[in-house]
C-alpha positions as CSV (number, residue, x, y, z in Angstrom):
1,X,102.6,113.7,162.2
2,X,99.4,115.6,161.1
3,X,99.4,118.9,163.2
4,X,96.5,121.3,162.3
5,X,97.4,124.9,162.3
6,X,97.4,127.8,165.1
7,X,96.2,125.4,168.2
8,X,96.1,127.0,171.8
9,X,96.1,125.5,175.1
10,X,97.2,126.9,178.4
11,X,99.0,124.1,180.2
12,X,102.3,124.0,182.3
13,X,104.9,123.0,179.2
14,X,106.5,120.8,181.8
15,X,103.7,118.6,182.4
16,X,102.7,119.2,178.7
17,X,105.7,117.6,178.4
18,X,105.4,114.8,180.8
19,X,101.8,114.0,179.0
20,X,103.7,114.0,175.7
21,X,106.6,111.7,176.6
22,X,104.4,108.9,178.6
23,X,101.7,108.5,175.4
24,X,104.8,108.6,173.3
25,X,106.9,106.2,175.2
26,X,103.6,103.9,175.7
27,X,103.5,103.8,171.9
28,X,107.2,102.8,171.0
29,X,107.1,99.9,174.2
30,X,104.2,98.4,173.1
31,X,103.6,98.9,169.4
32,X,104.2,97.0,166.3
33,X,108.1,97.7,165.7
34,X,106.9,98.5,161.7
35,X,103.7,100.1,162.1
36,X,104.3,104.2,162.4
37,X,103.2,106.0,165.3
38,X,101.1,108.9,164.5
39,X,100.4,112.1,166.3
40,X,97.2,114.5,165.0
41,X,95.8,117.6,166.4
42,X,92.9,118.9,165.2
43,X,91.3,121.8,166.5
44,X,90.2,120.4,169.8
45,X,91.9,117.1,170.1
46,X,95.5,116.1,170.2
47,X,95.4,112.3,169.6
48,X,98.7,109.7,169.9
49,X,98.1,106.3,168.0
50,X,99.7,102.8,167.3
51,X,99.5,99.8,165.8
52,X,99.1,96.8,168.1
53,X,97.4,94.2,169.9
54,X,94.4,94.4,171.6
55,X,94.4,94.9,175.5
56,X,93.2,92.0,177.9
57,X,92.1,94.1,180.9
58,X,89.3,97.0,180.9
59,X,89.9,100.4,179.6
60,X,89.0,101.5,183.0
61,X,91.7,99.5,184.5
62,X,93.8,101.3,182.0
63,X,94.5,104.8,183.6
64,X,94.9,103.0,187.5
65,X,98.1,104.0,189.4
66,X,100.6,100.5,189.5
67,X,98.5,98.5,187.0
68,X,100.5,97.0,184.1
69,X,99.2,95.0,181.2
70,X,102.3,93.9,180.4
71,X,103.8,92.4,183.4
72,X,107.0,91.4,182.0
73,X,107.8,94.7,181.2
74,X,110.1,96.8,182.8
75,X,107.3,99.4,184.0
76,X,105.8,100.8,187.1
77,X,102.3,101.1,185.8
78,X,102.3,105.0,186.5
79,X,102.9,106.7,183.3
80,X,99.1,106.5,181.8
81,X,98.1,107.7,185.5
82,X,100.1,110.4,185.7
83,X,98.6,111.7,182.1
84,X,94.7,111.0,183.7
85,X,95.5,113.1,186.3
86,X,97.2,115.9,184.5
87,X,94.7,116.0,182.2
88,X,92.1,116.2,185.3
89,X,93.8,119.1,187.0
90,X,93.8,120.8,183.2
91,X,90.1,120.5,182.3
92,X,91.3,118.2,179.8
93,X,89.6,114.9,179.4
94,X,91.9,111.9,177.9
95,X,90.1,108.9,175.9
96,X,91.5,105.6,174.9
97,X,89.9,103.5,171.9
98,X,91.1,100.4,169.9
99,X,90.0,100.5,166.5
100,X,91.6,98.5,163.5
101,X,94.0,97.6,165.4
102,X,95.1,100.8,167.0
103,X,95.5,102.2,169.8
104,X,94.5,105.7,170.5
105,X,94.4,108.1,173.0
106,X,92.8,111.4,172.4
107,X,93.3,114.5,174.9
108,X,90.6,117.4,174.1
109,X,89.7,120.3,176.1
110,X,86.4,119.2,178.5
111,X,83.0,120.8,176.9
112,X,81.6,123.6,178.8
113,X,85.2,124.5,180.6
């Protein structure tokens, strides 16, 4: 965990803590059992990442209500929705990248809010 120091954002801790727990429960279902999950803040970004393999849909797709990449799974396909549209109602905008074989999704406060 790489936290930066003194951070400050005004946000319901309860759906703080809803955002928190989906990203981080995303993570540990779908990542590489032996690759770490990290979690970094900088001074405007808070960013969850893991090791895995890539997606096959759209990272659009990604943040719709019911849709699942992973149909096998035991999931309702609302957790990543429900953090999109906390982060809307919070003037926070959430990202989601693969890079080297990592997934990461990166909440930062939206410029000029």
């Amino acid at each position: 965990m790489d936290l930066a120091e003194d951070h400050h954002l005004v946000i319901d801790p309860y759906l703080l803590d809803i955002v928190i727990r989906n990203l981080l429960r995303n993570a540990i279902s779908y990542g590489t059992p032996e690759q770490p999950i990290r979690i970094r803040t900088t001074s405007d970004a808070l960013t969850v990442s893991n090791y895995g393999s890539p997606l096959d849909i759209s990272e659009g797709k990604l943040f719709e209500r019911f849709y699942r990449n992973h149909k096998q799974r035991a999931s309702l396909g609302l957790g990543l929705s429900l953090v999109k549209k906390i982060c809307d109602i919070n003037n926070l905008q959430i990202d989601y990248q693969y890079n080297d074989g990592q997934h990461l999704f990166t909440i930062r406060v939206q410029p000029n809010q």
